[in-house]
Steps between C-alpha positions, in 0.01 A plus 500: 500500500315667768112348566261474773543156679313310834744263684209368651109461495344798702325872470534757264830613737675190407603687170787626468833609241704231401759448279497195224738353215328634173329170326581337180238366281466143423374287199188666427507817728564893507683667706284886589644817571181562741349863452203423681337221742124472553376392878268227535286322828714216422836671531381554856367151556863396353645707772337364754519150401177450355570357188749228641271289297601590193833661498840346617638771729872605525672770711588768485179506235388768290116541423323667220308351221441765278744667263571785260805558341763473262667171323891498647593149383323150333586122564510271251234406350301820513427669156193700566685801673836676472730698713295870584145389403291666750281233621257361789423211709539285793791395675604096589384597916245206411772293459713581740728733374566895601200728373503811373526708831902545359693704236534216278256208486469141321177431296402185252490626185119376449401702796627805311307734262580831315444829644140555405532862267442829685567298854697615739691260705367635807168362367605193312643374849161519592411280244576143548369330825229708534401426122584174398268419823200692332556398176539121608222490730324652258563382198668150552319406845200667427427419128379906449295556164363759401172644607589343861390664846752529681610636872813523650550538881767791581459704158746728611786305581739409264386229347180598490610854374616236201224256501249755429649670181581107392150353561352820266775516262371097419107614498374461853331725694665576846340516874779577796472512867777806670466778740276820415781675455620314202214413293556796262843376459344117425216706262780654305691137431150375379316360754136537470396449842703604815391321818596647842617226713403686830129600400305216511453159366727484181273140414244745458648782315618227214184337491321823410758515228489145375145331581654180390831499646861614373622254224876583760601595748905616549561527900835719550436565861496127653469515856111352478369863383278340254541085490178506747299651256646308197191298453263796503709693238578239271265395235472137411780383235692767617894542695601650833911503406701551840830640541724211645774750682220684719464254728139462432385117459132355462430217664369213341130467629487862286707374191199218554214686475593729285586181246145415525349824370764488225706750654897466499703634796878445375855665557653681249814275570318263242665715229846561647657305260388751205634777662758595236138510255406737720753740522483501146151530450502807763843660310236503166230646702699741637651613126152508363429783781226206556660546878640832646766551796279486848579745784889491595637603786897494514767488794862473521644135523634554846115531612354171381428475924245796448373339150444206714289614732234689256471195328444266801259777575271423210413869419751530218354644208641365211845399559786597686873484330815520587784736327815305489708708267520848488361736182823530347556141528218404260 
């Protein structure tokens, strides 16, 4: 099979055509005809050895966690999906193996889920990552009822493109920080309040909003954007969920203080181990219409380099896929 591969850890240039034996599933797995991969920040920080932490490298290695596509074979074991069920998911990069940056990809059959109806795979690929992080910060991490306030930092980002039709489609009402020129797109997801991260104190702007404090707050930028300001935007009893991948840590003299005004700074790694709930949770939002497709932008397999670098530019909106197969091949 044909797939985009690294032989080693480096830029977006260290991509490149390669060609692989075609996998066979195990006890438990699926083999995918990939139609689509989605992009993600970590499938650059996997590229560039970032994630050495977590994942058990091989070369040549093939990246990608996202998938869309179409059911070519099951191992044993495996009863919840047949041959040509058109399905989504995540690859086994997490584990080690080859991800879904290839014409033919292995997946666990729990990290699997139907095609949600009237999806495309174009934006099912966009689906996984970027919303099993939402809905697990969210939901799982989080502990989002209904009635909540809650803001999420980089609304128009993928998973925040996700988060915010998740956190209304479950009752809460929806506060985002992204540029000006995206807050109609955030308005038209369902956020109530779009913050503009370059015109002034953001503290300030969510304060006006919620005299108390947000009951949440979902950070999908990282970097330190926001963590500063954690204890200002936070009410007490409430949850500042980070994203573990970005990169983005608070330090423990924060975690501290915040514990003492009943605040809770956690990663959303707490709920990793649910993440199969997840995708299945999300895969009934999405069939419920509870959460629609967010903006897609597609380009050929062969440049996942290019992909790469809008995403590690952070001014993605929505998500970036991949087209691995051609039309006629879907």
């Amino acid at each position: 099979m044909r797939a985009m591969v690294i032989d080693g850890f480096g830029d977006a240039s260290v991509l490149h055509w390669g060609e692989l034996p075609t996998p066979g599933p195990g006890p438990g797995e699926v083999l995918v005809r990939v139609v689509c991969a989605g992009v993600n920040p970590a499938d650059w920080k996997t590229r560039e050895g970032k994630l050495s932490a977590y994942i058990d490298y091989h070369f040549p290695f093939v990246l990608g966690f996202d998938l869309a596509g179409v059911v070519e074979a099951t191992g044993d074991g495996v009863d919840a999906f047949r041959t040509g069920d058109r399905v989504f998911g995540m690859s086994r990069q997490g584990q080690g193996l080859d991800g879904s940056y290839a014409e033919y990809c292995i997946a666990d059959a729990a990290f699997l889920a139907p095609l949600p109806p009237g999806w495309s795979f174009a934006q099912a690929a966009a689906l996984p990552v970027a919303g099993t992080t939402a809905y697990g910060g969210l939901v799982d991490a989080g502990e989002l009822r209904g009635g909540q306030l809650v803001l999420i930092n980089g609304g128009a980002g993928g998973v925040g493109s996700i988060g915010i039709q998740v956190a209304k489609a479950l009752g809460a009402r929806v506060a985002v920080t992204c540029g000006a020129d995206n807050q109609a797109y955030v308005r038209g997801l369902g956020a109530e309040l779009a913050i503009d991260y370059r015109g002034g104190s953001v503290a300030e702007a969510v304060r006006k909003w919620a005299p108390d404090g947000v009951d949440l707050v979902l950070d999908a930028v990282g970097l330190d954007t926001l963590l500063p300001a954690a204890l200002d935007i936070v009410g007490p009893g409430g949850r500042y969920v980070e994203i573990e991948t970005l990169v983005s840590r608070a330090g423990d003299e924060l975690v501290a203080e915040a514990a003492k005004r009943d605040i809770h700074i956690l990663s959303n790694m707490v709920a990793v181990a649910r993440l199969p709930e997840h995708l299945k949770g999300l895969a009934a939002l999405c069939a419920s219409r509870g959460v629609k497709p967010p903006a897609i932008e597609a380009l050929p397999l062969g440049e996942a380099a290019e992909a790469h670098r809008r995403v590690e530019a952070q001014h993605v909106r929505g998500k970036i896929i991949l087209d691995v197969a051609d039309h006629d091949a879907r």
